[in-house]
Backbone bond lengths (Angstrom), bond angles and torsions (degrees), N, CA, C in turn:
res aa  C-N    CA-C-N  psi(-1)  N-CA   C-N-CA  omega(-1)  CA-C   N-CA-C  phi
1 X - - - 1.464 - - 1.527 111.19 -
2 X 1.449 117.76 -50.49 1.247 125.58 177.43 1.746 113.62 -61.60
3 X 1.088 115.19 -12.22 1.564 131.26 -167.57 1.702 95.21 -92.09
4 X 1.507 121.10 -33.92 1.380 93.55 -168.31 1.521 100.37 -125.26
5 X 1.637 119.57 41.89 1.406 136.03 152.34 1.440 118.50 -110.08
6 X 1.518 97.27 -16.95 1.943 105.03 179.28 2.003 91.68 -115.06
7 X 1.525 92.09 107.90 1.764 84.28 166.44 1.548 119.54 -92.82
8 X 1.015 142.92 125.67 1.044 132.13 175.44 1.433 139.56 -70.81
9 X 1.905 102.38 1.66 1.417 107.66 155.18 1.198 93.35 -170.33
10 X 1.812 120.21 158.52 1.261 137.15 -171.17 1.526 129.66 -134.05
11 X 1.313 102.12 75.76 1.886 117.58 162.16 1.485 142.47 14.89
12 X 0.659 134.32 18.14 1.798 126.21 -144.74 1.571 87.79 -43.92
13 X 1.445 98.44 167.05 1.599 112.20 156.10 1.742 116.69 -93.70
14 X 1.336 111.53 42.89 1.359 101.26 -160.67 1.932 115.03 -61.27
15 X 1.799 99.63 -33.47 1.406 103.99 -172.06 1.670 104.50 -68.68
16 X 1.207 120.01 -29.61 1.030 127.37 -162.66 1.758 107.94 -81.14
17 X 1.275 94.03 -54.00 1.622 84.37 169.39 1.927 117.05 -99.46
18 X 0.878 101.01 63.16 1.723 127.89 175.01 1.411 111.22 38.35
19 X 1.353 119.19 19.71 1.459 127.69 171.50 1.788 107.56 -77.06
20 X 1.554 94.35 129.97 1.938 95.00 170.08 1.511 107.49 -64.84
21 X 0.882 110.01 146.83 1.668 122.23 173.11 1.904 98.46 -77.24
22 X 1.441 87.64 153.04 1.153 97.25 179.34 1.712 112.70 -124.44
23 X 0.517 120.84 155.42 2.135 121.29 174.60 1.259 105.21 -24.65
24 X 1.575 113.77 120.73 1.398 114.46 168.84 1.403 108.63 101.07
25 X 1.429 131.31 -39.04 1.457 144.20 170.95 1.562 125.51 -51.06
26 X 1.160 139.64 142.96 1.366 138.18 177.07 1.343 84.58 -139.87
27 X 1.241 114.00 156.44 1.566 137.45 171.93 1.806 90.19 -87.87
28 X 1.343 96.76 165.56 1.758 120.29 -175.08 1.224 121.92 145.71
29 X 1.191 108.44 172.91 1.454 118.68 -169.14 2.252 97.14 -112.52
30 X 0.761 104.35 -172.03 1.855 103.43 -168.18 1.327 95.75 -61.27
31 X 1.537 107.53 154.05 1.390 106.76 -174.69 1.804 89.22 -105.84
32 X 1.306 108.82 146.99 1.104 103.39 -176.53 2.064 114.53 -101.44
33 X 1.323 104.55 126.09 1.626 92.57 161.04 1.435 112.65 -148.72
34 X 1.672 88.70 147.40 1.458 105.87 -172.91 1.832 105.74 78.06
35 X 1.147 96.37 160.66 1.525 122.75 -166.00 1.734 95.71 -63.41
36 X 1.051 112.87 130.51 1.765 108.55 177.56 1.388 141.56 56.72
37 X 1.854 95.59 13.93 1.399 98.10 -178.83 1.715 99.97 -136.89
38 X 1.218 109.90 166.46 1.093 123.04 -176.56 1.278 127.48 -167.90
39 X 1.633 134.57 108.16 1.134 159.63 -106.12 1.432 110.43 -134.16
40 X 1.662 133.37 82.62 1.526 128.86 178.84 1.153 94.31 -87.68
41 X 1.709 107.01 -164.12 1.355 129.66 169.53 1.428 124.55 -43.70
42 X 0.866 158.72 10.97 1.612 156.96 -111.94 1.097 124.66 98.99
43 X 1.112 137.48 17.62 1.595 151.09 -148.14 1.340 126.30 -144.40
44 X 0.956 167.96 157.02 1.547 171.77 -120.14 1.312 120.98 142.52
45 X 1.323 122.34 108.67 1.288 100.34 169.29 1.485 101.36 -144.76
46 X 1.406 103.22 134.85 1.733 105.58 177.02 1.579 105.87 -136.16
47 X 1.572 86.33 132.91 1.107 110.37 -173.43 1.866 131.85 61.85
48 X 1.602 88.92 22.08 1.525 94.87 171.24 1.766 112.84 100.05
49 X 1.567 113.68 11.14 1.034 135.06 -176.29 1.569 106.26 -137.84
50 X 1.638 106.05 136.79 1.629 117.70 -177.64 1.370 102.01 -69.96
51 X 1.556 133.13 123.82 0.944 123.53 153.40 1.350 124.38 -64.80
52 X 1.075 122.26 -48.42 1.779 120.10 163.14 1.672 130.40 -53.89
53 X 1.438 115.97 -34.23 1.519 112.64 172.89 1.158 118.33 -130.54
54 X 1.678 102.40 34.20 1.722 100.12 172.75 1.258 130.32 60.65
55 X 1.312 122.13 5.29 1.865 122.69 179.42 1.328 115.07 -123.59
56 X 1.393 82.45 125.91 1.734 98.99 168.00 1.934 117.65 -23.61
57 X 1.362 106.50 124.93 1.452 88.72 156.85 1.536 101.91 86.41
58 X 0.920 160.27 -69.99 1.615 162.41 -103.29 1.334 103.92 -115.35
59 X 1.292 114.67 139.16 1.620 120.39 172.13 1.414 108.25 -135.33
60 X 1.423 109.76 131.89 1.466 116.12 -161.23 1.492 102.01 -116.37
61 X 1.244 129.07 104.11 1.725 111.47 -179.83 1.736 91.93 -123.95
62 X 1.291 95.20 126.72 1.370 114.22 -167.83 1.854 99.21 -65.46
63 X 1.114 125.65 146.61 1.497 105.60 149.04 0.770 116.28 -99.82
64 X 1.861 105.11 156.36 1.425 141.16 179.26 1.912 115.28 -50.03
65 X 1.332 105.10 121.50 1.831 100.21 169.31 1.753 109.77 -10.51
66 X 1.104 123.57 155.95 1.328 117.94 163.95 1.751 108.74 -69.44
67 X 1.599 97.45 -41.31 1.502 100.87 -164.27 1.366 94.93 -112.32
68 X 1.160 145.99 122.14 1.063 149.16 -161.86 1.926 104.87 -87.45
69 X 1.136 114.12 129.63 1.533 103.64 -162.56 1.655 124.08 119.57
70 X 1.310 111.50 -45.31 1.527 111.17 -151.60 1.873 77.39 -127.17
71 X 1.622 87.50 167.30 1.025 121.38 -168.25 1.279 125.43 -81.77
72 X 1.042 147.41 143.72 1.777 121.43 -176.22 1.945 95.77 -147.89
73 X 1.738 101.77 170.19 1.388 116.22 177.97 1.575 108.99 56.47
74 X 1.408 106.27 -137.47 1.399 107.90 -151.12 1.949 106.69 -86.66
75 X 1.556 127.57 -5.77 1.386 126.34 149.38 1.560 115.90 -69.37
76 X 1.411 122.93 -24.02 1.531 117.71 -172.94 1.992 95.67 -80.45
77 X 1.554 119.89 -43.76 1.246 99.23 151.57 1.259 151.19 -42.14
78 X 1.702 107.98 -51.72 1.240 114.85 -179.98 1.934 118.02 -62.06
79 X 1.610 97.90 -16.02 1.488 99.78 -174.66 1.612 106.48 -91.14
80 X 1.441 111.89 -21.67 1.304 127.52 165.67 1.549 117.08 -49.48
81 X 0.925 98.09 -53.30 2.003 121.90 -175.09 1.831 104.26 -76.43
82 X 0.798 102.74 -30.80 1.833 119.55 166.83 1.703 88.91 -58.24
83 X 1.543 91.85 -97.62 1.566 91.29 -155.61 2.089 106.41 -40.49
84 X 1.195 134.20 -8.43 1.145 122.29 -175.54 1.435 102.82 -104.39
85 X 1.387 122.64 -9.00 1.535 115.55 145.50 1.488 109.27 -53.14
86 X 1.300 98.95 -71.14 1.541 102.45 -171.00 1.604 115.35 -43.91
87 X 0.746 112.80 -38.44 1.871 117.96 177.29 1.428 107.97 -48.89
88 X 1.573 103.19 -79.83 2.024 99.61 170.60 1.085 117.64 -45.55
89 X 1.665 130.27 -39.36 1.396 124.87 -170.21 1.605 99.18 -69.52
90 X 1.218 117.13 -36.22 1.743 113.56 -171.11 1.477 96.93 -66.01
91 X 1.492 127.76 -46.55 1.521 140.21 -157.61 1.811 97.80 -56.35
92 X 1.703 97.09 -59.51 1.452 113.71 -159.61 2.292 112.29 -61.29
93 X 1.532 109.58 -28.88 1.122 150.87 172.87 1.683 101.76 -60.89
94 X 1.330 100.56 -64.79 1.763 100.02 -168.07 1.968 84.94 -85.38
95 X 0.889 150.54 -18.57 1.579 136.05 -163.55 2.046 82.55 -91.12
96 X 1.051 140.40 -20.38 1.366 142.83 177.98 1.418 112.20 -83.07
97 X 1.278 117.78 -41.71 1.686 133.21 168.48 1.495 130.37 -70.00
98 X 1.526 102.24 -47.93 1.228 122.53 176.74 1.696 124.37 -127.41
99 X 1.102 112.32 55.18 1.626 103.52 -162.90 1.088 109.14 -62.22
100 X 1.128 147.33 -18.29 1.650 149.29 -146.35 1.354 105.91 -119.06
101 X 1.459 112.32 -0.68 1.516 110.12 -154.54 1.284 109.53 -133.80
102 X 1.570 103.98 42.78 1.995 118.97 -174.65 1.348 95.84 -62.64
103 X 1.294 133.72 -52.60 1.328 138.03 177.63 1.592 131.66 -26.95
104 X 1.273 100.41 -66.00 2.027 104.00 156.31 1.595 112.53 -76.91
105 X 1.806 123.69 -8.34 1.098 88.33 139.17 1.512 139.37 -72.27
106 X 0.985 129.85 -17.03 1.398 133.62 -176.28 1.444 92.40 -95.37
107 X 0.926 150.54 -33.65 1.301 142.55 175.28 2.012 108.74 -55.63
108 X 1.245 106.77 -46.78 1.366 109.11 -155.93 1.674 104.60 -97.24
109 X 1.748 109.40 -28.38 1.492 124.82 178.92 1.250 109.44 -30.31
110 X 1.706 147.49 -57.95 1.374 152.20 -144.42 1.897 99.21 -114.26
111 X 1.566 111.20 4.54 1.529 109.76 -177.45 1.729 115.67 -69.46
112 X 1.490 110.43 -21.49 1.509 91.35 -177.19 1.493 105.99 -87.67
113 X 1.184 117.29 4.91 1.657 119.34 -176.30 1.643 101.16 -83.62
114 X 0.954 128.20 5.87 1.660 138.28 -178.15 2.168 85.61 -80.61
115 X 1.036 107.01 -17.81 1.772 104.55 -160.86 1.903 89.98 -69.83
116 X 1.481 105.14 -37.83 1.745 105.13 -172.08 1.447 98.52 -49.54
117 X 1.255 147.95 -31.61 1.423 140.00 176.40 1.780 106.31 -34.99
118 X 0.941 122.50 -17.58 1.744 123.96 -157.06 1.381 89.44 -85.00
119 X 1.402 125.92 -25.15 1.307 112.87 -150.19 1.962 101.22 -102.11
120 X 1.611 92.24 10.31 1.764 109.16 157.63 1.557 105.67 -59.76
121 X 1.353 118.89 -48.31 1.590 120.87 -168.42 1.559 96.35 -112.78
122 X 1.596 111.03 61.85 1.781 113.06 170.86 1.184 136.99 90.25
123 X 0.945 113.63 120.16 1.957 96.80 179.21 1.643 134.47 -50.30
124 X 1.734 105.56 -31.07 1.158 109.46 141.66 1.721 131.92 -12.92
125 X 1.265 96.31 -89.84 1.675 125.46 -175.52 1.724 91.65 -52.70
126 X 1.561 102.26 -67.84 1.776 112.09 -169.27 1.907 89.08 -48.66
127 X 1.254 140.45 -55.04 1.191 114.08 -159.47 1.161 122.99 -47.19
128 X 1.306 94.68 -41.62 2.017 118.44 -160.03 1.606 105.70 -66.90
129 X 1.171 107.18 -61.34 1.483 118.23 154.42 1.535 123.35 -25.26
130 X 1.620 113.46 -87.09 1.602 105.73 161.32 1.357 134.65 -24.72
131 X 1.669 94.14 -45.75 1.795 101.62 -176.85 1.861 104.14 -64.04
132 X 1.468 101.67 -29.73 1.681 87.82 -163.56 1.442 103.62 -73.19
133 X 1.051 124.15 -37.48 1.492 131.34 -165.20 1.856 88.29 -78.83
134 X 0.955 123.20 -5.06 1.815 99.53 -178.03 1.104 103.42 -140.11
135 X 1.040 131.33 22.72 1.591 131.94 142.45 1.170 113.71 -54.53
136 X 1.704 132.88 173.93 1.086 159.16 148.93 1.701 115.24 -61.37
137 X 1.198 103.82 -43.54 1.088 110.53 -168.08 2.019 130.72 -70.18
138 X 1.648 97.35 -23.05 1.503 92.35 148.92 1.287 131.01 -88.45
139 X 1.373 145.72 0.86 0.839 137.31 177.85 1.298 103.68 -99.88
140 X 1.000 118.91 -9.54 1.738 108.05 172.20 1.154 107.55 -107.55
141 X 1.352 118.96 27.83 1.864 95.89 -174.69 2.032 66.99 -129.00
142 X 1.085 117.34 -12.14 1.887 114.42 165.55 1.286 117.16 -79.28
143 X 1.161 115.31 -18.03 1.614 130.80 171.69 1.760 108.06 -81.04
144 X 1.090 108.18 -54.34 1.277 128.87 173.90 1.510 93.92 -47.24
145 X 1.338 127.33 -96.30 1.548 124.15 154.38 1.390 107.54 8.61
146 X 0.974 149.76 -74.13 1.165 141.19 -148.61 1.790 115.70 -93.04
147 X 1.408 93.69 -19.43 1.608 125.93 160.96 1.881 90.70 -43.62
148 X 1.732 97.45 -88.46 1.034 114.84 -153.97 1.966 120.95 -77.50
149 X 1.129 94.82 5.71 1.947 120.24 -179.36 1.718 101.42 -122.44
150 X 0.927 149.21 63.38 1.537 140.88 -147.82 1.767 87.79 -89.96
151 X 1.584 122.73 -14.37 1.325 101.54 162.78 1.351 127.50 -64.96
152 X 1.353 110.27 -23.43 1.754 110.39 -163.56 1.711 104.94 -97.38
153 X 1.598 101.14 -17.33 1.340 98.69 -173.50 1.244 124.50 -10.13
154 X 1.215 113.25 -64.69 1.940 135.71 -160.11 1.596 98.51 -75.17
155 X 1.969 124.61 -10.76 1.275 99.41 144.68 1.344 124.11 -107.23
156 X 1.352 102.53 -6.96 2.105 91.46 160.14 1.254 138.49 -92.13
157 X 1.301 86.32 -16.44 1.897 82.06 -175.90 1.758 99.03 -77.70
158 X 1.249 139.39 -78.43 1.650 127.71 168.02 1.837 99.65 -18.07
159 X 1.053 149.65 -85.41 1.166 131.77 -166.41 1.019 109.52 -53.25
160 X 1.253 149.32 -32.24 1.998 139.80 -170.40 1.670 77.38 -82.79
161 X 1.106 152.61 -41.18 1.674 146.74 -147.88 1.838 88.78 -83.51
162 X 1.288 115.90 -59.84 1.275 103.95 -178.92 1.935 129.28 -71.28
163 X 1.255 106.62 -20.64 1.354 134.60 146.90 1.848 105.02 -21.01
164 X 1.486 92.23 -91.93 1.087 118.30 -175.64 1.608 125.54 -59.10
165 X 1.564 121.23 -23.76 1.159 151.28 -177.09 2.064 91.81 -70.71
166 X 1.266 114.19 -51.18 1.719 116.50 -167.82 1.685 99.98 -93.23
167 X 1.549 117.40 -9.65 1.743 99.66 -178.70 1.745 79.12 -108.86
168 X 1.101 154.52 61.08 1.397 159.52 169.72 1.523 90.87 -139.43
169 X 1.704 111.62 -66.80 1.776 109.94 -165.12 1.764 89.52 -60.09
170 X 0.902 125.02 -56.58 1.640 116.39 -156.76 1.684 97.91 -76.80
171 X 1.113 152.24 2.82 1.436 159.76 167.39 1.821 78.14 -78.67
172 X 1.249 117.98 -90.79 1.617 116.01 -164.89 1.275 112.47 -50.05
173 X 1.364 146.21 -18.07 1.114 128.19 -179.39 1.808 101.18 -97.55
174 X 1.155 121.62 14.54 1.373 127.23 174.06 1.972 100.93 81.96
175 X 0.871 161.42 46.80 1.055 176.53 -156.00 1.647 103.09 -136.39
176 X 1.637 115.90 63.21 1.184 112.15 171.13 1.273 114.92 -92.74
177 X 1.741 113.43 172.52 1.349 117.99 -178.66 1.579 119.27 -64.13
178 X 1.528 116.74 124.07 1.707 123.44 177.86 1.090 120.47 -50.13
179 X 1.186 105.21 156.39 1.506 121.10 167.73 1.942 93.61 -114.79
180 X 1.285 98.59 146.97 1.363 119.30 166.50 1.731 129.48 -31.60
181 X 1.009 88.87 -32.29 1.920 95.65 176.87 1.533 128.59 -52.46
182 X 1.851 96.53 -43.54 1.457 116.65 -166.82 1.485 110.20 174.41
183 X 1.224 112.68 155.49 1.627 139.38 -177.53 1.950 98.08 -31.69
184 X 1.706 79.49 -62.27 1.674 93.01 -150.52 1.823 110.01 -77.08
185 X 1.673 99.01 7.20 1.311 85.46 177.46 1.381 111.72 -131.52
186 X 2.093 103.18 116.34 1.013 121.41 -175.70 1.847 118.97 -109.38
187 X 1.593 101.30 173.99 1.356 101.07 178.24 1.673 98.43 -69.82
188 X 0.996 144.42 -22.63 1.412 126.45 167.42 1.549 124.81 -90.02
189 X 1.375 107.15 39.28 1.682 112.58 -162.83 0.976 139.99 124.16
190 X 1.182 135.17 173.17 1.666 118.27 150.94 1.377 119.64 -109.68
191 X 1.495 110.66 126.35 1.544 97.24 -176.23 1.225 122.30 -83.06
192 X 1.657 110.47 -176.92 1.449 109.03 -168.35 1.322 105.66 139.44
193 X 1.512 114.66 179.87 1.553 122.61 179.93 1.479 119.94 -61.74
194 X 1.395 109.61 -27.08 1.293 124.07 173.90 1.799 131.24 -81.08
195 X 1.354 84.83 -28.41 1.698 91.76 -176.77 1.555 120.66 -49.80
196 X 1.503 116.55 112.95 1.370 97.88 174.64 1.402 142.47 -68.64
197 X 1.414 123.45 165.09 1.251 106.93 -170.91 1.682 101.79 -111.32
């Protein structure tokens, strides 16, 4: 009984319904376990009854992301609206640090985009690259820096603010972090003429 409520692995129909597989995926039809039951993507049904929506008869197999990876609908917004928090919060932060000094912000704003050079030697290399420069994670360990240097503060904290100010604008304009394949394909999508907004 306990054998055919715990499956020990789960199918998509991706080949079947013309979705690319993604890492980890095999094409198939329900994998079956135990006597009278049989176990899709989201789905259950034993003995000819949905375990998930209670009706006779019915099989519900959810489909797979289009793009396997990235985010879609109303979380690819909410992460959208994030990074455009983060933008004013970086803006409002460096106008507290540096008020006088809008100038190297605009000077320095478009500097971690110098990282797309990587993708001279591949998208590979270019991903890894992009990702480092647009993470979260250097600008707070430069903030941190300034934590732990309280002389230099007044030059790191304005640079982690403007840092953080261009991986916020490029978070809202959908410009998420790559995956290895190519430019246009990020954890928030794939960009392009098509990408929705």
């Amino acid at each position: 009984m306990a054998e055919a409520l715990l499956p020990r692995k789960t199918d998509w129909p991706s080949a079947e319904a013309g979705h690319p597989l993604s890492s980890g995926e095999r094409a198939g039809s329900a994998l079956r376990v135990g006597a009278g039951a049989a176990v899709g993507a989201g789905a259950c049904v034993v003995d000819g009854h949905d375990a998930m929506a209670g009706r006779s008869g019915s099989w519900h197999r959810p489909a797979p992301p289009a793009q396997a990876g990235a985010v879609q609908g109303g979380v690819r917004l909410l992460l959208r609206a994030e990074g455009a928090a983060l933008l004013v919060f970086a803006m409002l932060a460096y106008a507290q640090l540096a008020p006088a000094q809008w100038g190297r912000f605009a000077a320095l704003l478009l500097l971690p985009d110098l990282a797309m050079l990587g993708y001279l030697a591949g998208p590979a290399l270019g991903a890894r690259a992009y990702n480092a420069a647009h993470s979260l994670i250097g600008p707070v360990l430069l903030a941190a820096a300034g934590l732990a240097l309280p002389a230099q503060a007044p030059l790191f904290w304005p640079l982690a603010a403007i840092w953080l100010a261009h991986i916020g604008l490029d978070r809202m304009l959908g410009y998420g972090l790559k995956y290895g394949r190519a430019f246009g394909h990020t954890h928030l999508g794939r960009l392009g003429p098509r990408d929705p907004w």
